[in-house]
N, C-alpha and C positions, 0 to 999 in steps of 0.2 A: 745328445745324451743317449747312452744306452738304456735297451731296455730289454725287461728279464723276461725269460718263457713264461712268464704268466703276467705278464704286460704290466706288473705291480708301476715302475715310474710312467709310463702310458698314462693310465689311469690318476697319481698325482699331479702329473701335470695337469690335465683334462680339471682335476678338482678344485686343482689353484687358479687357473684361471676363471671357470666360474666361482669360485668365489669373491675373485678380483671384479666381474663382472656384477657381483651383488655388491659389493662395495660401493662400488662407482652409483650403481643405481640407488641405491641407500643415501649417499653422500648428496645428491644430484634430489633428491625429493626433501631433503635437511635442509639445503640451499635456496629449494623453491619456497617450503614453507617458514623458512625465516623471511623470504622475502616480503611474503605474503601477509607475514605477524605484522611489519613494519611498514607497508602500506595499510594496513587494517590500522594500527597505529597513529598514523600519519593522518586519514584522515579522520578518526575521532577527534584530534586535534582541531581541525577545523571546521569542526563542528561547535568547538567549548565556546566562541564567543557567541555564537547565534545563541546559545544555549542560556549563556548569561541573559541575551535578551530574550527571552522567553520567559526568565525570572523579574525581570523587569516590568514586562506586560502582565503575566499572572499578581505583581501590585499594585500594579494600576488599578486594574481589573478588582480587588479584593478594595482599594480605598476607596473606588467611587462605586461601589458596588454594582459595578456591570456585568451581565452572564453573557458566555460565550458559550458556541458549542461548533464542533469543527468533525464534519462526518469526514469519514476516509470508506471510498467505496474502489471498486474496481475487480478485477477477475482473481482467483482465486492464485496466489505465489506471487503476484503483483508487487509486492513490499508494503502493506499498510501494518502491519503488523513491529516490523521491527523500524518504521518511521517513529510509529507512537512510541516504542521504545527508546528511542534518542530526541523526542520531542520532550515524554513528561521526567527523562533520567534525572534529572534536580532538580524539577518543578517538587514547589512545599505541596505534602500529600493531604493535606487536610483542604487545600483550595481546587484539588481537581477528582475528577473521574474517570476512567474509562471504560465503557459499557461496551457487552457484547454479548445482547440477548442469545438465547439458543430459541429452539423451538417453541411456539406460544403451547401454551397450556390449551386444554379443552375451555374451560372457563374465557380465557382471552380468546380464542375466537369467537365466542358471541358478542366482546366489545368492540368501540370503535375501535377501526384499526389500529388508528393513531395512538392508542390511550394508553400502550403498555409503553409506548414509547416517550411520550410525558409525564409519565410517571418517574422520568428519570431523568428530567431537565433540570440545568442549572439554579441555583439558588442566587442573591446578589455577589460577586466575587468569586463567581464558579465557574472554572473551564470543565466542559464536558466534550469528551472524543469518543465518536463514535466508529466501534470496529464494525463496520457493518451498519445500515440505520433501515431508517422505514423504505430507503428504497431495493429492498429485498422483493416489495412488491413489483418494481418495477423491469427486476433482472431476472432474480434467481428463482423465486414463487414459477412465475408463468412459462420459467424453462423446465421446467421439472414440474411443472401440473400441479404445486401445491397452492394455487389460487383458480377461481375459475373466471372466465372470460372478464364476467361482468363485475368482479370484485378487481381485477386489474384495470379497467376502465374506471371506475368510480375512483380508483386509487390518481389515474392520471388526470383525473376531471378535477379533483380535490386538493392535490397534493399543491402549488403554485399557490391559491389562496391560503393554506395551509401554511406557507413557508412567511407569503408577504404578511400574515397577521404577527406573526413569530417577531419578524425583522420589525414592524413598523411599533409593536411594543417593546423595542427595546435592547433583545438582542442579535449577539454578533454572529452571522452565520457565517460560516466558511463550508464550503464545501468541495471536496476534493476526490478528484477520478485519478487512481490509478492505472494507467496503459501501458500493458505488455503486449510484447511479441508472443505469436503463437509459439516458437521453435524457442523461445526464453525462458515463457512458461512450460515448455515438455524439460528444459534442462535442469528447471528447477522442482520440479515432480520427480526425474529421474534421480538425482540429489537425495530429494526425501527420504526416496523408497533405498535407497542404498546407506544412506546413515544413519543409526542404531541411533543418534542422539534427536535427527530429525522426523523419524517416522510418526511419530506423533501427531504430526501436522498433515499429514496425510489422509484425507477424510474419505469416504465411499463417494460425496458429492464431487472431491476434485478428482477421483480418479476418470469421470465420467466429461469433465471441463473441457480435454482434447477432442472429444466426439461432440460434442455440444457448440463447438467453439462460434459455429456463422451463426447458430441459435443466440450466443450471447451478443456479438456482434449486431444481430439486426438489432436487439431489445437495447443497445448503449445507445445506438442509434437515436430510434424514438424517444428515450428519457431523456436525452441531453438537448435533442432539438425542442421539445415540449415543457420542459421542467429547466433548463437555463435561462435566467429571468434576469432583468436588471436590478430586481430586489435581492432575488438567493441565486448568481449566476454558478455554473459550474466552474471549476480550472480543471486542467488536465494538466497532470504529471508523467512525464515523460518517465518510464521506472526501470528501464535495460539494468542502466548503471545504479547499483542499489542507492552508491553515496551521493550521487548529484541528485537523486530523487530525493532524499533525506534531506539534503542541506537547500534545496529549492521549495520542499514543504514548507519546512521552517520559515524558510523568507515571507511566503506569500500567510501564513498565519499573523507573522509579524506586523505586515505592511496592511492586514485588516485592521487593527486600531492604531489610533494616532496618542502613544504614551509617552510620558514624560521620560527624560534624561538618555533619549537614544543613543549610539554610539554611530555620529556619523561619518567617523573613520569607517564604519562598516561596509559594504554594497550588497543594499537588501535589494537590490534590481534583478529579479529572475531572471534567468539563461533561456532567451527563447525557443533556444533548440531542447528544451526541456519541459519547460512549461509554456501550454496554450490557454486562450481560452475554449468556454464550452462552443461561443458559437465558431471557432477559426477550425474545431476539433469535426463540427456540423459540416462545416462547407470541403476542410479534406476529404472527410467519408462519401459528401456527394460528387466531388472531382473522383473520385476513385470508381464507386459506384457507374460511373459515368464512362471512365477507361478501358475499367474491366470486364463491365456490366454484371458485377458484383460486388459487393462486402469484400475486401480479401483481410484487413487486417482488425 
């Protein structure tokens, strides 16, 4: 093609094909996020019938009037957040809770520690999930100094009789650790801080969780080895992949009571490469410990 002493077609071309190059790139991000829609898609699906049974346990639950309470703990981006979100999505709202204290009051720190947090225990026919629970003393308090030595000591001394008085009048503990990777959770930080819809969830505490991170590592440690009991044991949810963490909660909530009319077309057998227990989660960290001659994950 010719071109004129002032390079005028030069320059068209030059413009047509990058815009042909923003096409492509436009077309090519349309593509990925359809794909994306229809795997997100796909697997909410496969979540709808856990979900039914979820409605089936919450009547159980409500006819013979049993309380349950099902804490979700682990490191900060972890996914306990949006598990309870596909946990209570059509659970009846008048038979559940979900609790997620913030900071105690001046007044509450003069009571037992415990108290603000029974204060918000289940009734007969009530699930209560806790976003966070009392074992704040046991992670997040003693890494950041808002508890002092000997109030996290009393916390671990107490806590075990605390949980088997709980269990042995009645109700249903569940209790659940969420575990990420350190490089999962910076991806999912990085995430937050870049989307206008997510920055919300972005606290001063997690921005500080990367730097903190062998500080939280030691303190799972010690709670899970001292505080997983055969009365309140821990599990541990494997949480990379959000939806096998999602749909692996669910199971192991489920497979806590034994309720009428299950669907055993279903397979509520957890994915062991997903969920452990507390003590298999104890003896990794010491083989590791032991290789490394550190914490690494």
């Amino acid at each position: 093609m010719a071109q004129d002493e002032d390079g005028t077609v030069t320059e068209s071309v030059e413009q047509l094909l990058a815009d042909r190059a923003r096409l492509r790139a436009k077309l090519a991000e349309l593509r990925r996020k359809d794909r994306s829609a229809v795997r997100k898609s796909r697997q909410e699906r496969q979540l709808k019938p856990f979900q039914v049974e979820l409605l089936k346990l919450q009547d159980h639950l409500e006819r013979h009037h049993r309380r349950m309470i099902v804490l979700f703990e682990g490191r900060d981006a972890a996914g306990k957040g949006g598990t309870i979100r596909r946990v209570t999505r059509y659970m009846n709202e008048k038979h559940y809770r979900v609790v997620a204290l913030g900071k105690p009051t001046e007044e509450q720190r003069t009571q037992w520690y415990f108290q603000r947090y029974v204060a918000q225990f289940p009734t007969g026919g009530e699930i209560v999930l806790f976003d966070r629970s009392w074992y704040n003393r046991a992670m997040v308090e003693p890494v950041f100094g808002f508890c002092t030595h000997e109030e996290y000591r009393n916390f671990m001394r107490g806590v075990v009789g605390f949980e088997k008085d709980l269990v042995r009048q009645g109700t249903v503990l569940v209790k659940l650790y969420f575990s990420v990777t350190k490089e999962e959770q910076r991806r999912r930080f990085d995430r937050r801080r870049d989307d206008p819809l997510r920055q919300w969830k972005l606290s001063e505490i997690d921005m500080q969780a990367q730097e903190h991170w062998d500080d939280f590592t030691e303190q799972k440690y010690h709670m899970l080895k001292r505080t997983s009991t055969a009365d309140a044991p821990w599990t541990i949810i494997r949480s990379e992949d959000k939806h096998t963490a999602r749909l692996n909660a669910m199971r192991v909530i489920l497979n806590a009571v034994d309720y009428e009319d299950r669907d055993h077309g279903l397979d509520f057998v957890p994915d062991a490469g997903v969920v452990l227990s507390g003590a298999e989660e104890v003896s990794l960290m010491e083989a590791e410990r032991i290789r490394e001659g550190r914490f690494t994950g």
